[in-house]
C-alpha positions, 0 to 999 in steps of 0.5 A: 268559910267553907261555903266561900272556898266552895262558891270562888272554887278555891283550891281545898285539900283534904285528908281524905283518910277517914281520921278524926279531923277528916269526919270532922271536915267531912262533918263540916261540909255536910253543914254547907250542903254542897257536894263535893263529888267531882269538884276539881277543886276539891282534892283528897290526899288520902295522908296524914295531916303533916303531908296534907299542910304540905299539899296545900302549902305547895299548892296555895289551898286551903285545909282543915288541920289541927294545931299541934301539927301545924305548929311543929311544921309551920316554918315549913309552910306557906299557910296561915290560920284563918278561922279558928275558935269556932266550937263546930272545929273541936277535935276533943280527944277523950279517954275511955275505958273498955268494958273487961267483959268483952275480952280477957286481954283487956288490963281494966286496972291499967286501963282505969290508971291510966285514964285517972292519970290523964284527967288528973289536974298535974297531967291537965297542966302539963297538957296545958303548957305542953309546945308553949317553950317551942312553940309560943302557945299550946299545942293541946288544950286540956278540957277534963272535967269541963262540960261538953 
C-alpha cells in the first residue's frame, strides 16, 4: 500500500512525533525502500494522531493510525480503513517491570500488581470488549499469553 501512495504521489500525512505508531510507519517505509526526504507528498504533522486523522481527512491523504483513535474521531472524518490485518501493522503494547535495582523510587510491588492485573484473564476480557457498546468493535485487543 505504501509503495502505491508513493509510485502515484498520493498525499500521505504522517505523525512525525516519534511515537510507537510513528517508528512503526517509519518501520514500514523503510520496508518499501523509498526515501522520503523531500517528497512533497509527503508531509509530517509533528502531532498526535487525532490532529493527524484530521490532517489527512481535511486534505484527502492518506495515514497510518491506530483503531482506537480512529473510532472515537470517525464521525468526524472523511477517511476509511483501507489495509488493515497485516501482522507488520501490530502496534502491541506490553507491560513491563523495571528492574527495583536501578532506582530507589521504583515501587516493584505496585509494579508486579500491576502488571498481573493487566495480564489477568478478567481485565483481558474487559480489554476485549472495551468500545464494542459505542463503537461496534473493540477498540483494543487483547493478546496476553499468546505468543509473539
Amino acid at each position: 500500500a505504501l509503495a502505491k501512495i508513493a509510485s502515484s504521489r498520493s498525499l500521505f500525512i504522517s505523525r512525525g512525533d516519534n511515537s510507537g505508531t510513528d517508528q512503526l510507519e517509519k518501520k514500514l517505509w523503510k520496508t518499501t525502500g523509498i526515501d522520503l526526504k523531500g517528497q512533497q507528498w509527503y508531509q509530517e504533522t509533528g502531532q498526535g494522531m487525532g490532529l493527524t486523522l484530521n490532517v489527512a481527512s481535511d486534505k484527502a491523504g492518506y495515514t497510518i493510525g491506530d483503531r482506537a483513535t480512529y473510532l472515537a474521531t470517525r464521525k468526524n472524518l472523511a477517511l476509511s480503513i483501507l489495509v488493515e490485518g497485516d501482522k507488520s501493522l501490530l502496534n502491541i503494547y506490553h507491560v513491563i517491570i523495571v528492574n527495583s535495582n536501578k532506582s530507589t523510587r521504583i515501587n516493584n510491588e505496585g509494579a508486579k500488581a500491576f502488571a498481573a492485573f493487566m495480564v489477568a484473564s478478567e481485565t483481558q476480557k474487559i480489554i476485549a470488549g472495551f468500545g464494542v457498546d459505542k463503537y461496534g468493535q473493540p477498540l483494543f485487543f487483547p493478546d496476553a499469553g499468546k505468543p509473539e
